[in-house]
N, C-alpha and C positions, 0 to 999 in steps of 0.2 A: 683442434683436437678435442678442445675441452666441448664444442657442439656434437661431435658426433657420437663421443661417448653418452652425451644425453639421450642423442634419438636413439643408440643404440637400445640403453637404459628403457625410454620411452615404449620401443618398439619389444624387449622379453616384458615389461608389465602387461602390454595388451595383450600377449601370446599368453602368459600368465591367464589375465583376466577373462579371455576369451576360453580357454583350456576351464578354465571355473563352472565359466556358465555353460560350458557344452557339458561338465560332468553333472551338472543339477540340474538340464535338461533330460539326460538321460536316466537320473537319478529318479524325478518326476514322471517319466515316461513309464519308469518298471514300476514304480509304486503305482500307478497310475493304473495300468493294467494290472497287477497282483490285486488292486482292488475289486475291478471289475471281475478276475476270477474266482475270485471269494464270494461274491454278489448270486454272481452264478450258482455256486454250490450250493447256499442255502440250510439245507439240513445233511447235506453230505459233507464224511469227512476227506478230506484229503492229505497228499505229503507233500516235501519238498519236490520229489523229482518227478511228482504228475506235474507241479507249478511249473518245472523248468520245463517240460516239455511240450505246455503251454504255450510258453512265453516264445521257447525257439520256433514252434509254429503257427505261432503270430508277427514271427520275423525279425522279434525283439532280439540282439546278440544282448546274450548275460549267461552270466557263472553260478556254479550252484550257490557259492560261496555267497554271491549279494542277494541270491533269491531266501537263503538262510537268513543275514543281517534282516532283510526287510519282515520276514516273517518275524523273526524276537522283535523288531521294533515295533508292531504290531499286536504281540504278546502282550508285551508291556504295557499298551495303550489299553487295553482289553476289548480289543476288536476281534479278535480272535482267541481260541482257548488252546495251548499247545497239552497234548496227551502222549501218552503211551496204552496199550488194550495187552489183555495175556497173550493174545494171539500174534502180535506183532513188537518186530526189536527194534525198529527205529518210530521216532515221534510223527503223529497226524495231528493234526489242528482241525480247528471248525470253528464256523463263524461264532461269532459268541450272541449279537443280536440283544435280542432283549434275556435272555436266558443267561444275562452275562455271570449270574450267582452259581455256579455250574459245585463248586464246592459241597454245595447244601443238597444236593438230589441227586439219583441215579438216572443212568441212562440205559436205554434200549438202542442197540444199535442193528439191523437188519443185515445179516451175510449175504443176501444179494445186490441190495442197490447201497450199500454205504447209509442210507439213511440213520441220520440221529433222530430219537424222541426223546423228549426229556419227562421223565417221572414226576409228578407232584410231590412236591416235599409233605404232606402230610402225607404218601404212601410212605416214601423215602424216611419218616422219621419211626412209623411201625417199625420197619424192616431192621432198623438199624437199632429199636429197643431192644427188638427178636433176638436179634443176633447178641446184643451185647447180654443180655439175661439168660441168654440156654448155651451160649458156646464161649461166652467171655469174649468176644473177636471185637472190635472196634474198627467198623469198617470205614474206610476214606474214601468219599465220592469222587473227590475227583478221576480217580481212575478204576471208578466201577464201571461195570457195560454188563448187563445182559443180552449175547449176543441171541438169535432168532430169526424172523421173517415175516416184515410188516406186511399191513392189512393190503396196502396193493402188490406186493410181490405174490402174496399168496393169492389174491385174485387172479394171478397173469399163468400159477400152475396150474389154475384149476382145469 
């Protein structure tokens, strides 16, 4: 009795330990691709639910829910920057890259292609004397955008 409660024992650890490694497989496999769709973007921002729809038509099954965790653990990292813009009520992120000081400078974002540019902080520090001298305003970069129409969108109206 006392053997087969062992292999019994034996046999839920490896169900256990097998169930482990198939969730950090899986776990690897989303972060894995969530990287590579980030790579992708570039200077575009995107949301959670282009990722998710991404990911299901790359065959990946995931919840919005873990496409969320992976993105804040990713925030955190500062691999990516999580926003909000006036124009929109839920958060878009964008790579952070080498611009990862996103606090200190404004951004121009293009209404046609998503594209980010990021401002030179010595324009961004004019703008923000401007403001605080003639209107009292004390403006926070992080979630400034002057929205517009970059240099190749408007080549593509003309």
């Amino acid at each position: 009795v006392a053997m087969v409660h062992e292999q019994v024992a034996k046999r839920i650890v490896n169900i256990r330990l097998n169930g482990e490694n198939m969730q950090r497989e899986y776990h690897t496999k989303v972060s894995q691709e969530l990287e590579r769709y980030i790579a992708k973007q570039k200077e575009q921002s995107f949301c959670a639910a282009e990722v998710y729809s991404y990911m299901t038509g790359q065959g990946i099954a995931v919840n919005l829910a873990t496409i969320y965790r992976n993105l804040d653990r990713l925030t955190e990292k500062n691999v990516i920057i999580k926003f909000k813009t006036a124009s929109s009520d839920s958060y878009l992120y964008r790579a952070a890259g080498e611009t990862c000081n996103c606090h200190a400078h404004l951004h121009m974002q293009c209404k046609e292609c998503g594209r980010i540019i990021h401002l030179e902080e010595g324009y961004t520090d004019e703008i923000i004397s401007h403001l605080m001298k003639t209107y009292g305003f004390k403006l926070e970069c992080d979630d400034s955008f002057f929205g517009g129409v970059c240099d190749k969108c408007k080549g593509i109206k003309k």
